[in-house]
C-alpha positions in Angstrom: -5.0 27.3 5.4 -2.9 29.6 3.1 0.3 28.0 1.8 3.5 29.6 3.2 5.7 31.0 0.7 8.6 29.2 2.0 6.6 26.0 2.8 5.7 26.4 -1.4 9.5 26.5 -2.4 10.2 23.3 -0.1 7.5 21.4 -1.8 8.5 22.8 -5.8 12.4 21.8 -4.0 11.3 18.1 -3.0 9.3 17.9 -6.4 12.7 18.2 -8.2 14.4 15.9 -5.9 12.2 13.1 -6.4 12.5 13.7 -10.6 16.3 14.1 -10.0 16.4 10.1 -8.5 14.8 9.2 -11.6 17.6 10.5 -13.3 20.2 9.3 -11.3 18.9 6.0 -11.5 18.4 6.3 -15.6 22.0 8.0 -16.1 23.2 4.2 -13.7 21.6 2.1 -15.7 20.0 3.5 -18.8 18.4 0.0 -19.6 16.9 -0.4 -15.9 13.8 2.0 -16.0 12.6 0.7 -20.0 13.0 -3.1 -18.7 11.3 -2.8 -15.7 8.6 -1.2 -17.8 8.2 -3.8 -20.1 7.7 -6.4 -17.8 5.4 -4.4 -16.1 3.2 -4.0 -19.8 4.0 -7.7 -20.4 2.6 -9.1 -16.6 4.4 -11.9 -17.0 5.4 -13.2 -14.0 7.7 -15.8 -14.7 9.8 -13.7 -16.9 10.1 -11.5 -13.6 10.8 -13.9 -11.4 13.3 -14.7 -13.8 14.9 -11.6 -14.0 15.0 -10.6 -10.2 16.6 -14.3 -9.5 19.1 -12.9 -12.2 20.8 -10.5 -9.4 21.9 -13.5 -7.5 23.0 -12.4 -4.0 21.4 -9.1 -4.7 17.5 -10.4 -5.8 16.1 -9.7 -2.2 17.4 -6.1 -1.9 16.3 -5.3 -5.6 12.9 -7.2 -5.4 12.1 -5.2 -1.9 13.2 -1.7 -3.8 10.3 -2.9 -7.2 8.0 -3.7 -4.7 8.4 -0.6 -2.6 8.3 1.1 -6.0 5.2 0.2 -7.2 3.6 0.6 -4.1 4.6 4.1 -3.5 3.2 4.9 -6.8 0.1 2.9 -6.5 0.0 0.8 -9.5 0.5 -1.0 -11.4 -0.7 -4.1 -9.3 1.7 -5.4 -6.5 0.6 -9.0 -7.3 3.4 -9.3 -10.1 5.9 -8.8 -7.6 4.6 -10.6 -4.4 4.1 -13.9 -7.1 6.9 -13.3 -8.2 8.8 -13.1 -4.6 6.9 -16.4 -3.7 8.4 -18.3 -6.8 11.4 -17.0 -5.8 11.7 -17.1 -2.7 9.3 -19.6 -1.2 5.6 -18.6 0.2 6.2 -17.8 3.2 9.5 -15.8 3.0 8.0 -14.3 -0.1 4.9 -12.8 1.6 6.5 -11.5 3.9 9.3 -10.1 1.8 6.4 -8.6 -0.2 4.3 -7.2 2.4 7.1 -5.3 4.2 7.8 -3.9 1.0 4.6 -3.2 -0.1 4.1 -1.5 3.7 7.4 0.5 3.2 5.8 1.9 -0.2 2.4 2.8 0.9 4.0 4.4 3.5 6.2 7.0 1.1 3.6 7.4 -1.0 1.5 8.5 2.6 4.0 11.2 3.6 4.5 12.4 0.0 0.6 12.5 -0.8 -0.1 14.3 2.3 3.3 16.4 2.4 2.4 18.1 -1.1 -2.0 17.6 -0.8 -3.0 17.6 2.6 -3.2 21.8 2.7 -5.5 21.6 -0.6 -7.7 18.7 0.8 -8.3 20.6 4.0 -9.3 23.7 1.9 -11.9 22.1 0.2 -12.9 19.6 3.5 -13.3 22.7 5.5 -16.2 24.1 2.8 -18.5 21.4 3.3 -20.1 19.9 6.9 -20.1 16.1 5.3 -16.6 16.1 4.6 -15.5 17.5 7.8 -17.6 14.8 9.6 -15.9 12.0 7.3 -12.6 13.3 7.9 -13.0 13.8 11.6 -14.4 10.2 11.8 -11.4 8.8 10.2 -8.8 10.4 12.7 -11.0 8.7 15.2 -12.1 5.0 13.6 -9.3 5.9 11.2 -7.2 2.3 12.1 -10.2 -0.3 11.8 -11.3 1.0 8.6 -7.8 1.1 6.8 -7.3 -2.1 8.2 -10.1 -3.5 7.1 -9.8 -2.0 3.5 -6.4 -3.4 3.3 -7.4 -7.2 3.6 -9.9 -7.1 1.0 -7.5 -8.9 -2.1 -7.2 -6.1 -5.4 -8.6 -3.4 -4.2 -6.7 -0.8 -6.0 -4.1 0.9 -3.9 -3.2 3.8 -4.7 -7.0 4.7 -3.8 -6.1 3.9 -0.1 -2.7 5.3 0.0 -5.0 8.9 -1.5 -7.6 8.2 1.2 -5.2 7.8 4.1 -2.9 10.8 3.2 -5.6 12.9 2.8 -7.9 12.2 5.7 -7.1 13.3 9.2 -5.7 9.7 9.9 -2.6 9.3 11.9 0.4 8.2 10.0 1.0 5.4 13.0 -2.4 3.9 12.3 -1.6 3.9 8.5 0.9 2.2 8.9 0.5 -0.7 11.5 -3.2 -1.1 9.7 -1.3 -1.3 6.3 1.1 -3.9 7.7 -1.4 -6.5 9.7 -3.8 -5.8 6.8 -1.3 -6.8 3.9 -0.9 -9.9 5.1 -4.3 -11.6 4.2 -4.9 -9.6 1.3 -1.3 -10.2 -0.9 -1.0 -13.9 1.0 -4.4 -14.7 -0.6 -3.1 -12.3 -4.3 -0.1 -14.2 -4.5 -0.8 -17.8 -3.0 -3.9 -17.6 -6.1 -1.1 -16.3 -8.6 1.8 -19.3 -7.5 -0.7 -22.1 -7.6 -1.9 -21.1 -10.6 1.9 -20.7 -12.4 3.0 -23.8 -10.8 -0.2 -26.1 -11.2 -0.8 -26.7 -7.8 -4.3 -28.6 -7.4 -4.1 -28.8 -3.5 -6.9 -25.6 -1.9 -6.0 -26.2 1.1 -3.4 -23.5 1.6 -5.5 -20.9 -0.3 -8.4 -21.8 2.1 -7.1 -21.4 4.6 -5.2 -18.3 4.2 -8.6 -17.1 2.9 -10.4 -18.0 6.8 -7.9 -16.3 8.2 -8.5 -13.5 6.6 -12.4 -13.8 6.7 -12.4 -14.0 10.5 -9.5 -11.2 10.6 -12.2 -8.9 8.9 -14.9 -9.9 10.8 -13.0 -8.9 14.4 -12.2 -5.9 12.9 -15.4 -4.7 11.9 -17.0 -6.1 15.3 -14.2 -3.8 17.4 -15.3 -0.9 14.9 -19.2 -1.8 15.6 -18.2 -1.7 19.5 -16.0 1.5 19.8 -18.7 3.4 17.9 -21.6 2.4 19.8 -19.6 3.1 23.1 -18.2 6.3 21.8 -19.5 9.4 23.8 -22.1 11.3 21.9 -20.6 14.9 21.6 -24.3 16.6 20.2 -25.5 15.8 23.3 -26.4 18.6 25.8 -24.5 18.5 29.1 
């Protein structure tokens, strides 16, 4: 598909809109950006925690915004953040202050991939009969395996935002399979990372969060097993 000129111009346009945040945000608070980035070198998680509790009131919004940050961008990994969140916050209002960020991020970082890549990808999928196939299969069984990918705990993701915004998936089933799948997967990452800052010697939390999510895969990949073996077999003759 050739680009549009005009199509071009929006994309070079919304290129310099997301730089020109940056420097909104730096010409705020000068300090706010190089902090953030030293924490992020250092990983330590306490001295996060530490310094999102330091915004009182405002330590949910601006621990949702980092989150949502780091997942639109796709690294580095979420887990300082959601451990963070559960020190904070508690473990369960912590996950799930986590995972809705995290969703929220994937989600921009969707929409952006595939708003300035999607043409290129379908130039090059279009070339070749194995990448069409791949890329027609994930518009179809698109959901189960996103949702499936997103429970498994560190797998890098900026890999599956790239995968998702360049395939033929639908943004809805991003998205939903992004949020159900987010649960397991950072309960399990940051559950691991609290224990292990607070010296908790009990399992049975992290067990069972980690059942949970072993059944939750399992289901998924028998409905995937299912809907493929029922699906209609279009090389047939009619």
């Amino acid at each position: 598909m050739k680009l549009h000129p005009s199509m071009g111009m929006v994309k070079v346009l919304a290129a310099l809109a997301i730089v020109l945040l940056f420097v909104v945000i730096h010409w705020i608070n000068p300090m706010l950006l190089p902090h953030i980035a030293g924490l992020l070198s250092r990983g330590d998680i306490r001295e996060t925690a530490d310094y999102i509790a330091s915004f009182g009131p405002w330590a949910v919004l601006f621990s949702f915004l980092l989150t949502l940050f780091v997942n639109a961008l796709g690294f580095p990994p979420a887990i300082i953040f959601s451990t963070a969140n559960t020190l904070i916050f508690g473990i369960a209002a912590g996950i799930f202050l986590a995972v809705t960020a995290e969703t929220v991020g994937v989600a921009i970082s969707f929409l952006l991939l595939r708003f300035f890549f999607r043409d290129a990808a379908e130039a090059i999928i279009r070339k070749s009969k194995t990448l069409s196939s791949i890329d027609k299969y994930s518009g179809r069984r698109g959901f189960v395996v996103m949702l499936i990918a997103r429970m498994v705990p560190y797998f890098p993701s900026i890999l599956l935002n790239a995968l998702g915004a360049l395939s033929a998936m639908k943004f809805r089933d991003y998205l939903i399979a992004s949020f159900v799948g987010k649960f397991p997967s950072t309960g399990i990452e940051a559950i691991i990372g609290h224990d292990t800052i607070t010296h908790q010697e009990d399992p049975t939390r992290l067990i069972t969060v980690c059942v949970i999510a072993v059944f939750l895969m399992l289901g998924a990949w028998i409905y995937e097993r299912r809907a493929a073996n029922h699906a209609p077999d279009k090389s047939a003759p009619h």
